[in-house]
NULO-27715 format. One line per field, with one value per residue (C-alpha): residue in three letters; x, y, z. Coordinates in nm, 4 decimals. Example, Ala and Ser with C-alpha at 12.3 -4.5 7.8 and 13.67 -1.06 7.14 Angstrom:
! residues 2
residuo: (ALA, SER)
X: (1.2300, 1.3670)
Y: (-0.4500, -0.1060)
Z: (0.7800, 0.7140)
This chain:
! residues 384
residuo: (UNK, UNK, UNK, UNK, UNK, UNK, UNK, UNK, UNK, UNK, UNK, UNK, UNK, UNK, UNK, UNK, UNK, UNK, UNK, UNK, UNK, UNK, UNK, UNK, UNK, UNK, UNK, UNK, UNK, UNK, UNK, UNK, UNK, UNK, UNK, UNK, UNK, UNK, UNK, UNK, UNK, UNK, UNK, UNK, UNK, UNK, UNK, UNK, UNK, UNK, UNK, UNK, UNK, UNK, UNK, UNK, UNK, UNK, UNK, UNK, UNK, UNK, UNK, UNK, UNK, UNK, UNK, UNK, UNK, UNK, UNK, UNK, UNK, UNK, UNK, UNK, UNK, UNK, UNK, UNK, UNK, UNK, UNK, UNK, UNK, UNK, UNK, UNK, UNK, UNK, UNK, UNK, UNK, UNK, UNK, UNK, UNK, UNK, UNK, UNK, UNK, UNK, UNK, UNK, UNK, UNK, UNK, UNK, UNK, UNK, UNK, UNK, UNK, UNK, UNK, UNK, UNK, UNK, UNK, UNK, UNK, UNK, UNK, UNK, UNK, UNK, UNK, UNK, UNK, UNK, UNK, UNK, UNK, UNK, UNK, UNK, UNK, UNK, UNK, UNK, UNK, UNK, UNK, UNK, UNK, UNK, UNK, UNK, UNK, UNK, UNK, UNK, UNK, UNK, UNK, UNK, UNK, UNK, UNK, UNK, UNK, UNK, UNK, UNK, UNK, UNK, UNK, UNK, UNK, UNK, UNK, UNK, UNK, UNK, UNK, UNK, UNK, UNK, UNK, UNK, UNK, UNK, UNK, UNK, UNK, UNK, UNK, UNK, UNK, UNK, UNK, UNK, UNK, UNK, UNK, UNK, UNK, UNK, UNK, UNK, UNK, UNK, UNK, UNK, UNK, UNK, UNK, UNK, UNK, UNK, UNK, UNK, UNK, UNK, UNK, UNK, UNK, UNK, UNK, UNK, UNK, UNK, UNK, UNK, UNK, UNK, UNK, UNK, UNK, UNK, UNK, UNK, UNK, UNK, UNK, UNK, UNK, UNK, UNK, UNK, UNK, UNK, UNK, UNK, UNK, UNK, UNK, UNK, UNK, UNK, UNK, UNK, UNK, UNK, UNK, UNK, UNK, UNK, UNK, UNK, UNK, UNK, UNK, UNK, UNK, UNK, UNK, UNK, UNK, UNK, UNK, UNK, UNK, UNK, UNK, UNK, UNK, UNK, UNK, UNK, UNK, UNK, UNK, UNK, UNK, UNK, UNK, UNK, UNK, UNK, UNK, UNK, UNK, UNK, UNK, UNK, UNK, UNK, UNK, UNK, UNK, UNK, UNK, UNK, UNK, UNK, UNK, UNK, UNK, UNK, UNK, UNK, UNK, UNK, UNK, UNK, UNK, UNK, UNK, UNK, UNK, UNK, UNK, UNK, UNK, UNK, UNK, UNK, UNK, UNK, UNK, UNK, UNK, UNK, UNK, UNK, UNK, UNK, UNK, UNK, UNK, UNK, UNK, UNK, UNK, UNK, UNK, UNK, UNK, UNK, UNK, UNK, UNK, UNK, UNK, UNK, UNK, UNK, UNK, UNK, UNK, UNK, UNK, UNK, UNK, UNK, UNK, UNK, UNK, UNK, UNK, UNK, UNK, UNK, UNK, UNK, UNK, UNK, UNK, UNK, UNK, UNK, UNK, UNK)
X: (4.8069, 4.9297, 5.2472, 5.0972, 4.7882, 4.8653, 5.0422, 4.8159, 4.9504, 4.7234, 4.6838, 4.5259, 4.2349, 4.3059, 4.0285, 4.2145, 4.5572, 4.3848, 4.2733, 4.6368, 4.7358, 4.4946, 4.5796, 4.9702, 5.0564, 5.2760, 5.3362, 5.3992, 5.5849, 5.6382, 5.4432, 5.5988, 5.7653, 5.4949, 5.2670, 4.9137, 4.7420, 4.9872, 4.9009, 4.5342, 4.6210, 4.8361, 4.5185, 4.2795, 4.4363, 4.5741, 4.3540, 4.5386, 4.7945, 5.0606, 5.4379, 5.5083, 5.1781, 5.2582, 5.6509, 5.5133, 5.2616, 5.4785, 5.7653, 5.5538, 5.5796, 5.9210, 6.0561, 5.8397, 5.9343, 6.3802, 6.2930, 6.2098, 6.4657, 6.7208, 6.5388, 6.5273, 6.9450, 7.0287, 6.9000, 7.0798, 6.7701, 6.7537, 6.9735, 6.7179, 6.4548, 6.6332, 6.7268, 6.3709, 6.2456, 6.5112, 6.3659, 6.0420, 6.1501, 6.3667, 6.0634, 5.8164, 6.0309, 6.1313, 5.7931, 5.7649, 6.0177, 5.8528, 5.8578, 6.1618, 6.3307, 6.0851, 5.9481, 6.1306, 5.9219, 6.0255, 6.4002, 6.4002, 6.2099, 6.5240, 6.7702, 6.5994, 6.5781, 6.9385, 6.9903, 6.8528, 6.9026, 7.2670, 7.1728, 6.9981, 7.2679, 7.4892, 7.2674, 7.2712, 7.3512, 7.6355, 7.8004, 7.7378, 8.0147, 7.9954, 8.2250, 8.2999, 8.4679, 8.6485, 8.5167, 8.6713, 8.6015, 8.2914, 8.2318, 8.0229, 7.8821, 7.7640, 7.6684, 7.9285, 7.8093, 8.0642, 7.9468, 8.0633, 8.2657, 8.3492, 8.7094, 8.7071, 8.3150, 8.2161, 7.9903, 7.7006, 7.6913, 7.3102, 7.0555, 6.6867, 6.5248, 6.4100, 6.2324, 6.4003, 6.7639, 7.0482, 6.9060, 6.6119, 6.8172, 6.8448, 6.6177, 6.8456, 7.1676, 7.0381, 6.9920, 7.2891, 7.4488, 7.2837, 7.3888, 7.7589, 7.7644, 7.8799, 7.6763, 7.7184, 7.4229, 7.4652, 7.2293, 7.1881, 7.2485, 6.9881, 6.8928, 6.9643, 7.3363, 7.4838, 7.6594, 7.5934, 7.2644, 7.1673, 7.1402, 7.5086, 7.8258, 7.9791, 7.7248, 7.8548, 8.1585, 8.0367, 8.0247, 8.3053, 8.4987, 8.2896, 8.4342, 8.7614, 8.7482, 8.5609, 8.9026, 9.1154, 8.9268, 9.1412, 8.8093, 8.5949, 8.6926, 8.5488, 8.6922, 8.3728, 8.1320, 7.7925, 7.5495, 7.1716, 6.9569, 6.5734, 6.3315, 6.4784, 6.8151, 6.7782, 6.9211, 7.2558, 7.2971, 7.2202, 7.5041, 7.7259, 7.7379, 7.8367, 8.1171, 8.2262, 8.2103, 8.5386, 8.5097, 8.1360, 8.0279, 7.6647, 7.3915, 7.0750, 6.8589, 6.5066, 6.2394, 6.3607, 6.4320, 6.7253, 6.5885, 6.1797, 6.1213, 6.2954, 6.1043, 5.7830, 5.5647, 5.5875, 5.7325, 5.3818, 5.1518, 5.3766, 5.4345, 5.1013, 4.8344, 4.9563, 5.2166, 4.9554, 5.2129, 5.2905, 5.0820, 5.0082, 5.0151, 5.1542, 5.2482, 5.4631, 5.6424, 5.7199, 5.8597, 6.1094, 6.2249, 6.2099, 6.4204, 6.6934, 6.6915, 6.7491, 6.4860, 6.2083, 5.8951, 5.7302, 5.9015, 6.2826, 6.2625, 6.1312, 6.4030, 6.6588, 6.5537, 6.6605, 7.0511, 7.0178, 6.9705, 7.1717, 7.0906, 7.1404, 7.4727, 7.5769, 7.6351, 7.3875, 7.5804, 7.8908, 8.0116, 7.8604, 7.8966, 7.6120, 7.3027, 6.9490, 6.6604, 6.3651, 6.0083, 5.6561, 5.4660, 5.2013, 5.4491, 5.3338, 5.6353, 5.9009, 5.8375, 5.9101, 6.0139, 6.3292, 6.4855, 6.3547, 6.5465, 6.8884, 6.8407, 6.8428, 7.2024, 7.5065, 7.5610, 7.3370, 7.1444, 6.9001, 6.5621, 6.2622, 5.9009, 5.6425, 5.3076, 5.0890, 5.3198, 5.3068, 5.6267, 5.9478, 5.6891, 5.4467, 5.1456, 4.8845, 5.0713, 5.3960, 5.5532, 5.8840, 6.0470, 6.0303, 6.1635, 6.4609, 6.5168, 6.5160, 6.7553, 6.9929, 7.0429, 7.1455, 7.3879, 7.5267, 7.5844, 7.7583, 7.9863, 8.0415)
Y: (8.8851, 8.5004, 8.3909, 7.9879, 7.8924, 7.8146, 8.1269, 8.4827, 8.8092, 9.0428, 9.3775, 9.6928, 9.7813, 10.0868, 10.2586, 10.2306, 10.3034, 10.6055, 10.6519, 10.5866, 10.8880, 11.1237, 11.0094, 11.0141, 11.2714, 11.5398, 11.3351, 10.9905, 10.7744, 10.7573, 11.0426, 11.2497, 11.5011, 11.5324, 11.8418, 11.7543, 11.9596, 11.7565, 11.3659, 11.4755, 11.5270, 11.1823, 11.0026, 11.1536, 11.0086, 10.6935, 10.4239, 10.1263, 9.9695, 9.8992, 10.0191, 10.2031, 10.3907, 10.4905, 10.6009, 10.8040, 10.9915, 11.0885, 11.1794, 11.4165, 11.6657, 11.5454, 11.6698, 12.0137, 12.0532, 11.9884, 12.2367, 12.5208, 12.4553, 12.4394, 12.7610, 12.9495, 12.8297, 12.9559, 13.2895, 13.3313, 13.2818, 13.2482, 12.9136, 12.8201, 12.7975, 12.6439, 12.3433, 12.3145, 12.3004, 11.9964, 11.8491, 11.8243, 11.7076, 11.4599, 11.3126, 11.3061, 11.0713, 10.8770, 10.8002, 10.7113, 10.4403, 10.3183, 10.0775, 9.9469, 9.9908, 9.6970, 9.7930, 9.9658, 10.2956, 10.3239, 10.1950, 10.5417, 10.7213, 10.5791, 10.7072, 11.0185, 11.0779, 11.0252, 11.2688, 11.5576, 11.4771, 11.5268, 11.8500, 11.9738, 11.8689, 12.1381, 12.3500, 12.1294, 12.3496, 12.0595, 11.9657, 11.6223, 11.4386, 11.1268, 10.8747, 10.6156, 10.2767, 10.0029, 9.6690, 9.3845, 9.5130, 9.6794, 9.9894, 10.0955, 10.4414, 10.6506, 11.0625, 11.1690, 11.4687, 11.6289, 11.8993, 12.2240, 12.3457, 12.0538, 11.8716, 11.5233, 11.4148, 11.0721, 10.9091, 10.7027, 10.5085, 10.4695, 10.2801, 10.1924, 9.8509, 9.7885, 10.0632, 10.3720, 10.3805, 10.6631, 10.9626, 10.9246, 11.0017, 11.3352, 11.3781, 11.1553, 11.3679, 11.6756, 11.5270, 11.3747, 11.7196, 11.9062, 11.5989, 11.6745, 11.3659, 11.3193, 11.1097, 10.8491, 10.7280, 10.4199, 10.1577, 9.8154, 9.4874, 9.4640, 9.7946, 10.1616, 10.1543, 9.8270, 9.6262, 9.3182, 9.1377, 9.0484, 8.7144, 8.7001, 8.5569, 8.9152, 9.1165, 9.1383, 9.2493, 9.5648, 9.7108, 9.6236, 9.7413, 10.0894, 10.0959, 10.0152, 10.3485, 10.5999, 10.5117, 10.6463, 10.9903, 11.2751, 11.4795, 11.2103, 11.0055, 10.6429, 10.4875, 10.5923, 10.4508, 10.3857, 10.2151, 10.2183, 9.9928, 10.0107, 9.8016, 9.5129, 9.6784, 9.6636, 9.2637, 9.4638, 9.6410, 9.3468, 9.1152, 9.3964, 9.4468, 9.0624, 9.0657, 9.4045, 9.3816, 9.5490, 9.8564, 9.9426, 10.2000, 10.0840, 9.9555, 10.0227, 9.7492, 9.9239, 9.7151, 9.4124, 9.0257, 8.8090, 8.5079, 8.4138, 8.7089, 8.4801, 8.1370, 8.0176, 8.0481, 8.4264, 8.4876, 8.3509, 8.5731, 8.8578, 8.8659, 8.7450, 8.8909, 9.1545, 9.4558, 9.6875, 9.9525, 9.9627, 10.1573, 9.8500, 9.5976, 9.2570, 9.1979, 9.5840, 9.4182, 9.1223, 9.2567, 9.4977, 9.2282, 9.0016, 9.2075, 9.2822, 8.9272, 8.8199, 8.5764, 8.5389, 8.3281, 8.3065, 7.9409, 8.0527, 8.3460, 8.0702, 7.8463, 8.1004, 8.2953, 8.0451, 8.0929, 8.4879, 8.3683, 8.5156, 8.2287, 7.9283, 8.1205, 8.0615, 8.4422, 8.5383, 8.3997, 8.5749, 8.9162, 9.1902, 9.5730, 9.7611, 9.7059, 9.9102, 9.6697, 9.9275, 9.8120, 9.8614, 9.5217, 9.5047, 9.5379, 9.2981, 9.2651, 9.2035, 8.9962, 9.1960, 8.8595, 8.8709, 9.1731, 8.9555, 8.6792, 8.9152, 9.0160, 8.6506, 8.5546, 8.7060, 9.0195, 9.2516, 9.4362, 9.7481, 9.7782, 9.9966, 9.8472, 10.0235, 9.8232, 9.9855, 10.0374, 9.9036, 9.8515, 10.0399, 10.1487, 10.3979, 10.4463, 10.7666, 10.8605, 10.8115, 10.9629, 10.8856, 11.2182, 11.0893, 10.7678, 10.9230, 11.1450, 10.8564, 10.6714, 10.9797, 11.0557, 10.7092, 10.6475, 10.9881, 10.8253, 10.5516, 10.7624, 11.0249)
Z: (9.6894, 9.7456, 9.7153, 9.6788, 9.7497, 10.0832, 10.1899, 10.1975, 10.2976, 10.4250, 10.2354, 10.3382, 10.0806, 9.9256, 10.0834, 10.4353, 10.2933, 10.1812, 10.5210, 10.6255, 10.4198, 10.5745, 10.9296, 10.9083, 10.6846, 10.8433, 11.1908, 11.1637, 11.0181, 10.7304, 10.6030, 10.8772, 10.6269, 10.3817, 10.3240, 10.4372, 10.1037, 9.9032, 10.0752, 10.0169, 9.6621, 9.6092, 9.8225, 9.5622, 9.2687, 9.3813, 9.1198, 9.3063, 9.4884, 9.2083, 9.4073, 9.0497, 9.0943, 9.4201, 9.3869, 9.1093, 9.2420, 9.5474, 9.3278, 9.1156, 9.4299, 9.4701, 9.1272, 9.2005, 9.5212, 9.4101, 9.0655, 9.3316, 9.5563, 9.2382, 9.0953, 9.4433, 9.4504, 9.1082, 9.2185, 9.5588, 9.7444, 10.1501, 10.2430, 10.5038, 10.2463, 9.9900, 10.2267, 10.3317, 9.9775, 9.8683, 10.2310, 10.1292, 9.7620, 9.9711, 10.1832, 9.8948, 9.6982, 9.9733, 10.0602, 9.6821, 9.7763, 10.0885, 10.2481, 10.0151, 9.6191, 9.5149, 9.1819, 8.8808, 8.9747, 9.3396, 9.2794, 9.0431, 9.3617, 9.6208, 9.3667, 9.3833, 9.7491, 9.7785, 9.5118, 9.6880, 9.9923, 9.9339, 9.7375, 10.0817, 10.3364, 10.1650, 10.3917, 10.6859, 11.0071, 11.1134, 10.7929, 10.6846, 10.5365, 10.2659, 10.4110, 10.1686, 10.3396, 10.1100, 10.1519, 9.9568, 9.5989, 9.7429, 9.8966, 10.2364, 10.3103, 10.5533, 10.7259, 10.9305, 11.1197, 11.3718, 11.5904, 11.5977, 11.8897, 12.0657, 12.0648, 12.0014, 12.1229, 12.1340, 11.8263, 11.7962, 11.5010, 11.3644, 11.1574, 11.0990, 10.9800, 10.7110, 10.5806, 10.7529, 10.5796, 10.6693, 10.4908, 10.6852, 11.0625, 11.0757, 11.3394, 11.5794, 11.4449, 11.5910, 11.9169, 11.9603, 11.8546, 12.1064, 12.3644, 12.2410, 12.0288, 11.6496, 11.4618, 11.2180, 11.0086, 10.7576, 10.5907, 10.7448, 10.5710, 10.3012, 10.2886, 10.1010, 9.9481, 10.1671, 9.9126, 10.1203, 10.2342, 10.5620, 10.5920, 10.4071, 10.6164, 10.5991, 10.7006, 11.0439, 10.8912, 10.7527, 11.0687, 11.2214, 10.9104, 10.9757, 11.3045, 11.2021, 11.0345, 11.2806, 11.5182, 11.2313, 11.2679, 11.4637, 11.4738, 11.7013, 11.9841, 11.8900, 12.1578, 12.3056, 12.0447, 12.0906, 11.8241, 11.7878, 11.6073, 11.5294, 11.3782, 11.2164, 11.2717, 11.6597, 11.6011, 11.4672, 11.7883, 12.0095, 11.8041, 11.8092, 12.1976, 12.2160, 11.8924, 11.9477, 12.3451, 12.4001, 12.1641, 12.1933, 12.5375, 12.4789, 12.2181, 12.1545, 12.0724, 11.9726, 11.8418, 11.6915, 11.7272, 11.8416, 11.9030, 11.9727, 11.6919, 11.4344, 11.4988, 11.2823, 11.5159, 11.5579, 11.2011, 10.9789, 11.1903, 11.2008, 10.8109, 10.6920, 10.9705, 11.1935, 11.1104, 11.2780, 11.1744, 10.8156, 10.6091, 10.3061, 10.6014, 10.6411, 10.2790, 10.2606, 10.5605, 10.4230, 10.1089, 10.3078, 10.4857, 10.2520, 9.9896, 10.2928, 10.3786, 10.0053, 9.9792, 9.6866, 9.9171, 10.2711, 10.2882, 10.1846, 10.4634, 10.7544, 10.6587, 10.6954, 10.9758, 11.2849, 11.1988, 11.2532, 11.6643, 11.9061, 12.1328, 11.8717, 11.7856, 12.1557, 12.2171, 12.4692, 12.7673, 12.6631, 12.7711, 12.6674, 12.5911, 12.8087, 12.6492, 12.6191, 12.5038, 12.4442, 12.2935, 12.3409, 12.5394, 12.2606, 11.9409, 11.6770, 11.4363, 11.7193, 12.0048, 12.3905, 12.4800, 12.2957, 12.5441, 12.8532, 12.6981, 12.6462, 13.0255, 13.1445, 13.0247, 13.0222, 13.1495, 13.3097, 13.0951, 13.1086, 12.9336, 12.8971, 12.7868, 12.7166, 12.8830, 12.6062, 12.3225, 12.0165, 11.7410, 11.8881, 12.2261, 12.0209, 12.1661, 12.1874, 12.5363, 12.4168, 12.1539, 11.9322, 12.0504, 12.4319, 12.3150, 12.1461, 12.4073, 12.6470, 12.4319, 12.3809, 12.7344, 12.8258, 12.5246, 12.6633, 12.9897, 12.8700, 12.6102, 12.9128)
């Protein structure tokens, strides 16, 4: 697929997304939550590569899979089960979605997820709350999850990049639980149910409005706030430590850019070539980020990308909150450079690289759950 005749994104034939299917399905990312038997099936009758194809496929077991869990509700059946069964409903139209709401059939599959995913966190072990934040005539929302038991903890405040959004960080909620953390998951700029974009002038805003609010709650203590970004995200996290210096504990910035990852030279070979890690390759990556970054061409997304800089914005050699740069050396859609470069100004910072991981420091050796792990115990340091 071109977008001029100059400008070719690289696309995974089918026969290797196919492959992808078979590989990832029921471990990684982002078929981590799908049935095995049921990503055989969807690889089986996949024709093509059309988006609407795909979300529909994928939500076929996702309307099956919410019609038991309704059926299994109306009848009083075993709570455990029934949240497992909106779950998997939950994951199968989410991947429907993936990587982003770009086509009319996999806007209908994001709707979807969010749908039953709210229907299965009535089961959720730590209620989840729907927090719903005025902004201007808009509106921002996240998960609020508060664990049981323990006055007043400290909160992290969470989000993914550009293809992970805030239903999809449950996994990170229960560790922070069982680290005696609340957690508070919410969409980036450009992504899931942010009314903003992320290239607009009030993006930054957004969060700083969110954190406005968690130090209204009498049920957390956000004066001991912590924030982790991944992905595309991480660059959230990293201009949050510097603009938010005095009320953030700590950021996490996992994965991402914040200055060398936003320059030509690494952005054409990222978005056309590489993206070793998404499962339609370069081109699925650029039309996440293009569609969070609000741009329509290859061109319009160089052009803008420069001004998100930490550097050219003169914050780097400013003050920061404590910051965690984590990445993997050989990551191919954000450059390991750009913690190096946080770590030589300002103020100290801390960082772990991964010499043989790839995007966010995967590798065969190293999984995501020592990652997070990793992560978790030092943003409970800082928010001791």
């Amino acid at each position: 697929m071109s977008e001029s005749a100059e400008v070719v994104f690289r696309e995974r034939p089918l026969a290797d997304v196919k492959a992808e299917i078979t590989r990832r399905a029921g471990h990684l990312n982002p078929l981590d939550g799908i049935r095995p038997a049921d990503a055989e099936q969807v690889k089986n009758a996949l024709t093509s590569l059309s988006r609407d194809e795909w979300a529909g496929l994928w939500s076929t077991f996702g309307a099956q899979y919410e019609a038991e869990g309704g059926a299994l509700e109306k009848s009083g059946g075993d709570p455990a089960a029934i949240r497992a069964l909106y779950e998997l409903a939950f994951h199968n139209f989410r991947v429907g979605r993936y990587p982003c709401a770009g086509s009319p059939g996999q806007e209908q599959a994001y709707r979807d997820s969010v749908r039953v995913f709210r229907k299965a966190a009535r089961y959720f072990d730590t209620p989840m709350e729907i927090v719903e934040v005025p902004f201007g005539d808009r509106k921002l929302t996240g998960y609020l999850q508060v664990p049981q038991g323990i006055d007043r903890p400290p909160v992290v405040m969470h989000w993914g990049g550009v293809d992970g959004w805030k239903e999809d960080r449950q996994r990170a909620h229960a560790r922070f639980h069982r680290a005696g953390m609340a957690g508070f998951a919410i969409d980036m700029p450009g992504t899931g149910e942010s009314p903003v974009k992320f290239t607009d002038a009030d993006a930054t805003g957004t969060f700083s409005v969110l954190i406005d609010y968690l130090l209204t709650r009498k049920d957390i203590d956000a004066t001991r706030l912590g924030v982790w970004g991944g992905s595309y995200g991480g660059y959230w996290a990293a201009k949050l430590a510097y603009v938010e210096a005095r009320r953030l504990k700590g950021a996490v910035f996992h994965g991402s850019n914040v200055h060398h990852g936003f320059q030509e030279n690494w952005l054409r070979p990222a978005l056309t070539e590489r993206a070793s890690a998404a499962i339609f390759g370069p081109i699925g990556l650029f039309q996440a980020r293009s569609k969070a970054m609000g741009v329509a061409s290859l061109e319009e997304f160089l052009a803008k990308a420069p001004a998100l800089s930490l550097l050219r914005q003169g914050l780097l050699n400013q003050p920061s909150a404590p910051i965690l740069g984590v990445n993997g050396k050989l990551d191919d859609q954000a450059p390991v450079e750009d913690i190096y470069l946080l770590m030589e100004h300002g103020s100290p910072k801390e960082a772990r690289i991964y010499p043989m991981g790839g995007h966010m420091g995967r590798s065969a050796e190293v999984k995501d759950e020592e990652i997070a792990t990793m992560i978790t115990d030092w943003l409970k340091l800082k928010l001791a």
